[in-house]
C-alpha positions in Angstrom: 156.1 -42.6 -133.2 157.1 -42.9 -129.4 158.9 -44.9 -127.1 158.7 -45.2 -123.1 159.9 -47.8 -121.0 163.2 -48.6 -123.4 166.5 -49.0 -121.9 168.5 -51.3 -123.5 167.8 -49.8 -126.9 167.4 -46.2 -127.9 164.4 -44.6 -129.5 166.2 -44.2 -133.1 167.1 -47.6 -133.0 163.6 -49.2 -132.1 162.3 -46.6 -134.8 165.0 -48.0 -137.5 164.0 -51.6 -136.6 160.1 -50.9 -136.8 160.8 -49.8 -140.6 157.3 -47.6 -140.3 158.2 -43.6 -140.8 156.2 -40.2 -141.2 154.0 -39.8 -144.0 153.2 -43.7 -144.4 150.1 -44.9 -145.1 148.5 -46.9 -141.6 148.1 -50.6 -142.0 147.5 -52.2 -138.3 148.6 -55.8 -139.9 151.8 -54.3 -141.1 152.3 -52.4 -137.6 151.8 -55.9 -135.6 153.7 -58.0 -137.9 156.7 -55.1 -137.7 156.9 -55.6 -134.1 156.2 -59.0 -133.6 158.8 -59.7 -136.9 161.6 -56.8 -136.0 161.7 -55.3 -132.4 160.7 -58.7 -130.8 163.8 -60.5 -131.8 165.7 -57.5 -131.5 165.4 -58.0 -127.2 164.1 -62.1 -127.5 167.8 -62.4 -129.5 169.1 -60.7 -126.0 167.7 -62.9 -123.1 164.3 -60.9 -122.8 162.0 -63.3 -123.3 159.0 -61.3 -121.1 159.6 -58.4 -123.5 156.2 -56.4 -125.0 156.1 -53.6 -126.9 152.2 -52.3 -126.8 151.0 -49.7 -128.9 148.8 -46.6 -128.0 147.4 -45.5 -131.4 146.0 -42.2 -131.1 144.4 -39.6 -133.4 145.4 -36.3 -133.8 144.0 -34.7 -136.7 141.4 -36.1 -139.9 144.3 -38.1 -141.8 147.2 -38.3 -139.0 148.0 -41.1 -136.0 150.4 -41.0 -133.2 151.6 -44.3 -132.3 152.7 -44.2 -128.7 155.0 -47.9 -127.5 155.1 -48.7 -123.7 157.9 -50.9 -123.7 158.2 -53.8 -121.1 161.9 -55.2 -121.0 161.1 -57.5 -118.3 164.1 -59.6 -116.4 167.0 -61.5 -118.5 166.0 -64.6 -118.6 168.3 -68.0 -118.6 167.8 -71.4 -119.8 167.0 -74.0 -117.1 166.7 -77.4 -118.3 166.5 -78.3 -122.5 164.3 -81.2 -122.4 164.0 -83.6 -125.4 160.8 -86.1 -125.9 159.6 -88.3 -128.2 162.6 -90.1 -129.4 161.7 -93.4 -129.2 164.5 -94.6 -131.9 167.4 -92.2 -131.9 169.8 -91.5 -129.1 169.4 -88.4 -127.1 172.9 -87.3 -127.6 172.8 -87.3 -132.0 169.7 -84.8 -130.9 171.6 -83.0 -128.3 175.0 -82.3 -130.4 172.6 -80.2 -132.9 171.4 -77.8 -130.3 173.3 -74.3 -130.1 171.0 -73.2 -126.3 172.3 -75.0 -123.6 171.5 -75.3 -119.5 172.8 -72.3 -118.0 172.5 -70.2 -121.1 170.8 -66.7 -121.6 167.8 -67.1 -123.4 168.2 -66.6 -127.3 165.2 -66.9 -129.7 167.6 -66.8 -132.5 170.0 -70.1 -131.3 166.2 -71.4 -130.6 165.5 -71.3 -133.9 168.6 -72.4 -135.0 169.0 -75.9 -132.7 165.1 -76.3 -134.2 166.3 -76.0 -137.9 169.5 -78.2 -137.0 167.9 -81.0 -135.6 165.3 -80.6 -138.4 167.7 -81.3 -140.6 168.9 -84.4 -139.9 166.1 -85.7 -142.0 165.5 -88.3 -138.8 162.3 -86.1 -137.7 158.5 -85.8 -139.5 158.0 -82.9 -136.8 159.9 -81.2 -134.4 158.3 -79.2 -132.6 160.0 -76.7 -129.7 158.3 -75.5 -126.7 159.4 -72.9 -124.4 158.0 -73.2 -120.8 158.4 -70.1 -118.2 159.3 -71.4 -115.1 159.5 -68.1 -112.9 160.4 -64.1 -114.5 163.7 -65.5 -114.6 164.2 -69.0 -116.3 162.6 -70.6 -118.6 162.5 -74.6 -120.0 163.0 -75.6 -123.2 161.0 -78.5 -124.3 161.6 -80.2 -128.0 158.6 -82.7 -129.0 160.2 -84.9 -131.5 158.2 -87.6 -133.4 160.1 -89.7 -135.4 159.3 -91.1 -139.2 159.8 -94.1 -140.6 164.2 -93.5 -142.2 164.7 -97.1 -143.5 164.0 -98.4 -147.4 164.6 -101.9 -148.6 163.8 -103.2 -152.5 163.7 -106.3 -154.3 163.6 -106.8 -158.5 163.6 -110.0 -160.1 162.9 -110.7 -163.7 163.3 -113.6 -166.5 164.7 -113.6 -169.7 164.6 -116.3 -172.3 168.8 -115.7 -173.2 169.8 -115.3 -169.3 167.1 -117.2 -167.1 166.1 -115.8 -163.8 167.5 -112.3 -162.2 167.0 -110.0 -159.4 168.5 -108.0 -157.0 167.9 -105.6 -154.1 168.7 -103.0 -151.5 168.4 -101.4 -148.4 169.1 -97.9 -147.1 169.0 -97.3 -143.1 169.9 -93.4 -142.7 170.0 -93.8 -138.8 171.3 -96.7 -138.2 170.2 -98.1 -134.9 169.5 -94.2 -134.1 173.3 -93.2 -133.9 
């Protein structure tokens, strides 16, 4: 296994990362989900969002590969506008204070990922769903498509007894209050 075109990271580092060695056994599934899983994030983590890392699979013998990788690093690329939609109930700024990538920020699939998982968790969301938009080799838009569910519950008992005569009760849970 090869490497041209890396210079933020050194061969034995990409190698380490890929977790395919000498002697193993080739599996093209495992070889595209090793680079799309573990050297992607590795520069995506780092602001290079136009990264690629193709592979030139070649034989050399009967039972034997070489696996050649031109890498692209493509231009750091920073964050130019974080865009929320679909919030039709709760306030932009309870979505806003659960995002770790901001305006202005290098580009970081993992605090992506991260804001996505946050703002999942506010249990306010059926789907959230984040977008990334390039906008030139240099910046890039972040779009978050939110869509709501239904976060209230009300309930009502009544019953009759012969010893106590009528009773009920009830309740009502709003989680997001007025979407605050």
């Amino acid at each position: 296994i090869t490497w041209d075109g890396n210079l933020i990271h050194s061969d034995e580092e990409l190698k380490n990362r890929l977790g395919i060695v000498k002697g193993d056994k080739f599996n093209k599934l495992k070889l595209m989900m090793a680079i799309s899983e573990q050297v992607n994030p590795l520069y995506m983590d780092e602001g290079y969002f136009h990264f690629q890392a193709i592979p030139k699979i070649k034989p050399i013998s009967k039972d034997s590969l070489d696996i050649n990788f031109s890498i692209l690093e493509g231009d750091l690329v920073k964050v130019r506008k974080v865009i929320i939609s679909g919030n039709t109930k709760t306030y932009e700024n309870v979505i806003r204070r659960e995002l770790m990538i901001f305006p202005g920020d290098t580009y970081s699939r993992k605090k992506l990922l991260t804001s996505y998982r946050d703002i999942f968790m506010l249990n306010f969301f059926r789907d959230v769903a984040p977008n990334v938009v390039p906008i030139g080799s240099d910046e890039i838009d972040v779009i978050f498509n939110i869509e709501e569910k239904e976060s209230g519950q009300a309930n009502f008992s009544m019953g009759y007894s012969g010893v106590t005569g009528f009773q009920g009760g009830g309740g009502f849970q709003f989680p997001n209050f007025l979407g605050r």
